[in-house]
N, C-alpha and C positions, 0 to 999 in steps of 0.2 A: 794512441788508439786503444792501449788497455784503458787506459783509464776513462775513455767513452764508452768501453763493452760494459765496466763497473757504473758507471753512471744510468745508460738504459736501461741496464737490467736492476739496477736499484728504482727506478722509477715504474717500471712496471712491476716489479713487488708492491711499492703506495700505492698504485694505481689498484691495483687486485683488490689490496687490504681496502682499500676506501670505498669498492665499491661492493667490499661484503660487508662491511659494517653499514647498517641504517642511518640513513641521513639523522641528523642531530643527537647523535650519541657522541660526536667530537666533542662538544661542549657541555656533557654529561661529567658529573664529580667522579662516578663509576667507572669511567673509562682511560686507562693513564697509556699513552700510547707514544714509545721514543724509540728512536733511532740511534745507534751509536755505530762507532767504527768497532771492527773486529777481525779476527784473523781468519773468518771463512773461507769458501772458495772465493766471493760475491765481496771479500773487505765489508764486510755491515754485517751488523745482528741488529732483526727487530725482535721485538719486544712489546708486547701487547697485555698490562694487565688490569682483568677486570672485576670489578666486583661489582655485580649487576644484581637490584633487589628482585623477588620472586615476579615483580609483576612484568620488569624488562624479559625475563629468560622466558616466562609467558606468551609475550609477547615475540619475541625472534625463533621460539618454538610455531606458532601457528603459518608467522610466513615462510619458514623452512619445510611448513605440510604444506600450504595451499602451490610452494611452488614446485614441491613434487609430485601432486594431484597435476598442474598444469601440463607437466615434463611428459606424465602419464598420460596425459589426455587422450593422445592418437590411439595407444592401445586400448586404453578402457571405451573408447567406440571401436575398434575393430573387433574386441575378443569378447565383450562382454554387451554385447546389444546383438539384436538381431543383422546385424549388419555381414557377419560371415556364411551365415544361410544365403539369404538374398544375394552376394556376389558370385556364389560359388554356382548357385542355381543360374543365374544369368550367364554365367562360363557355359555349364554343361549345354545350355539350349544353343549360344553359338556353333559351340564342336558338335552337337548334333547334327544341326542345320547343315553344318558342311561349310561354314561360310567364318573364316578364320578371324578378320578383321572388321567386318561388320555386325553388329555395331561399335565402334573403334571403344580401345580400352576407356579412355576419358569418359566416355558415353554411360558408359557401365557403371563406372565407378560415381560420377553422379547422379544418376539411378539409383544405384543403393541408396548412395549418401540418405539423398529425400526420402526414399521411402523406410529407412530405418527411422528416420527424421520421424513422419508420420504414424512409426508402428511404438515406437517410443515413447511419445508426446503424453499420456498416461502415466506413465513413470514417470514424467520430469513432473508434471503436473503436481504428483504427489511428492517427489523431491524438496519443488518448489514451496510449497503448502506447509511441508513439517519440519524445513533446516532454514531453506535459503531465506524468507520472509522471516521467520522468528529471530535467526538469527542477525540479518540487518536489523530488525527492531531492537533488537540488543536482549531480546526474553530468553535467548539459552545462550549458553558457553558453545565455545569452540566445539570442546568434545560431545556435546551432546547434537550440537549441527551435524559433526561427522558420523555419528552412530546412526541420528535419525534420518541423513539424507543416504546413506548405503541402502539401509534396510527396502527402501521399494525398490532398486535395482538387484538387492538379492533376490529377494522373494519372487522377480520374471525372471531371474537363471534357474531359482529351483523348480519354477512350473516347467521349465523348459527342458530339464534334466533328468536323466535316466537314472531310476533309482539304482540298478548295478555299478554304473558309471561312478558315480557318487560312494557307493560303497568300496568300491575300486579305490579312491584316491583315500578315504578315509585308514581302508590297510597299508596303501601308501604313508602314508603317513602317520600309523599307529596310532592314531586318536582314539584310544579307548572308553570316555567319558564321555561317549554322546551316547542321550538318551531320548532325542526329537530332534527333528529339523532345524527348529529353532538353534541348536547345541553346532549347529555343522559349523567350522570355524569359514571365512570367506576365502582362503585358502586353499583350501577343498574345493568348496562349490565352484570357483573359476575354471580350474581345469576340467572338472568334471561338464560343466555346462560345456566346452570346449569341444570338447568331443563329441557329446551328445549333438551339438552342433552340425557338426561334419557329417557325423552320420547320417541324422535327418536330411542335410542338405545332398547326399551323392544318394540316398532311398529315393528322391525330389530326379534327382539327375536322372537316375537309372527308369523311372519311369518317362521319362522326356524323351529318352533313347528310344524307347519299343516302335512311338510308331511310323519316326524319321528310318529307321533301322528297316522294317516290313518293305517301305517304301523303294529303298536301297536294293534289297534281293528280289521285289519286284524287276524292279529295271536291269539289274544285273540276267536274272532269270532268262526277262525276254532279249536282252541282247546277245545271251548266247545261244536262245534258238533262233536265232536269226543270222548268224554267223558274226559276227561283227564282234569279236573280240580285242582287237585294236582299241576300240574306242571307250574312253575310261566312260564307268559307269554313274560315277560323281555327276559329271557334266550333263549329262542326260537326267539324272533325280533329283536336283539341286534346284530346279523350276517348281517341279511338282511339289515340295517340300514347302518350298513359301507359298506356294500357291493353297497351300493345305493348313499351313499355317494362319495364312490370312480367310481363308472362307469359314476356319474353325473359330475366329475372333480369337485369336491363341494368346495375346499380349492379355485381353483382359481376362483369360481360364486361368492364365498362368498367373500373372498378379494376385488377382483374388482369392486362388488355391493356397498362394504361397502366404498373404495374410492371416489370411485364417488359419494357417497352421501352427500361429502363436497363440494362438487363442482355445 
C-alpha cells in the first residue's frame, strides 16, 4: 500500500505539471523535463529544465494575465461597474417596503446583472473599439490592449468618484507624484470609486426611506388613537406602501433616477 500511496501521488504531481505546461512545449528543444528516483518524502524528484527564448516566456506571461483577469472577473463586475449601486439600491427599497423576500434574492441580482449590463455597454463599446478588435487584428501588443482596454473603465470610476475619496486613498497610500487624474495609479481609483459607491447608493437608500417611513407613523399614529395597540402596524401599512408604490409608477422613478445618476 506504500508503494501505491508513492505511485498516486507521483502521478498527480505529471498530472499538475502537464497540465500547467502548454500543450506542445513537450516536444519543444527548450524544455528537458525527467523524473528520477530520490530520497524525498514522495521517493521522486522532478526536475524541470527550461530554457525558453523571449518569445515562449511572452507568450506564457500573457496567458498567465488573461487567466488572472478571468479569475478576476466576478469582482471587477461587482466592485468596479455600476453594479453595487444598483443592488444595494434594490436592497434598500425591499427593507423599506417592509416586504423582506419579495422580490426574492435571485430576482434582484438579475436585475442588477442587465441593467449594469445596459448602463455599462458604452464602456465595453469603447473597450471593444481601442484593445479588443486591434488587438485580435494583431495591430497592438498585449501590453498596449491591456493599457488601452483599462483606460474607458477608469475614466467611468473617476466620473463616478468623490474627489476627497480619492485623495483619501492616495494618502493612503503616499503617492506623492501625482500631478492630474491622468497620474492616479488604478490602485487608488478602485477603492476610492468603492466607496464613493456605497455612499451614493445608501444617500439613494435613505431617500427611498422618507416616504415608506411617513407612511409607517401614519398608521402607527392612527392605530393608537384608536386604541388598537395589539395590532402590529406593518401589517396595516404594508398595502398602502405598494399601493403608493405602484400608482406613483415607482419601478420606472426609480430606474430611471438611478441611471441617470451615472451620468
Amino acid at each position: 500500500m506504500h508503494g501505491l500511496g508513492k505511485f498516486v501521488m507521483g502521478g498527480l504531481i505529471l498530472g499538475g505539471l502537464a497540465l500547467a505546461i502548454p500543450a506542445g512545449s513537450w516536444a519543444q528543444p527548450g524544455i528537458n523535463f525527467s523524473v528520477s528516483q530520490g530520497n524525498g518524502p514522495m521517493g521522486m524528484q522532478v526536475q524541470m529544465n527550461t530554457q525558453s527564448s523571449p518569445k515562449q516566456l511572452s507568450n506564457l506571461l500573457e496567458i498567465f494575465l488573461i487567466l488572472t483577469v478571468i479569475s478576476l472577473a466576478p469582482s471587477i463586475l461587482i466592485l468596479c461597474t455600476s453594479f453595487t449601486r444598483i443592488l444595494i439600491v434594490l436592497s434598500f427599497l425591499r427593507q423599506a417596503m417592509g416586504v423582506s423576500h419579495i422580490p426574492p434574492n435571485q430576482v434582484l441580482i438579475a436585475m442588477a446583472l442587465f441593467l449594469t449590463a445596459f448602463n455599462m455597454m458604452p464602456v465595453w463599446d469603447q473597450i471593444q473599439a481601442r484593445a479588443v478588435q486591434p488587438y485580435t487584428r494583431g495591430a497592438i501588443s498585449w501590453e498596449d490592449a491591456s493599457r488601452q482596454g483599462v483606460e474607458p473603465l477608469r475614466q467611468f470610476m473617476l466620473r463616478q468618484t468623490r474627489p476627497k475619496d480619492l485623495s483619501l486613498f492616495l494618502k493612503l497610500a503616499r503617492q506623492k507624484n501625482v500631478h492630474s487624474v491622468a497620474d492616479v495609479p488604478l490602485l487608488v481609483v478602485i477603492p476610492a470609486f468603492i466607496i464613493s459607491e456605497m455612499r451614493a447608493a445608501f444617500i439613494i437608500g435613505f431617500l427611498l426611506y422618507l416616504p415608506f417611513l411617513v407612511i409607517d407613523m401614519v398608521v402607527a399614529s392612527i392605530l393608537l388613537s384608536m386604541g388598537m395597540m395589539m395590532l402590529p402596524p406593518v401589517m396595516i401599512s404594508l398595502p398602502f406602501k405598494i399601493l403608493l408604490f405602484v400608482l406613483v409608477d415607482g419601478w420606472n422613478l426609480l430606474i430611471g433616477s438611478l441611471m441617470r445618476s451615472f451620468h
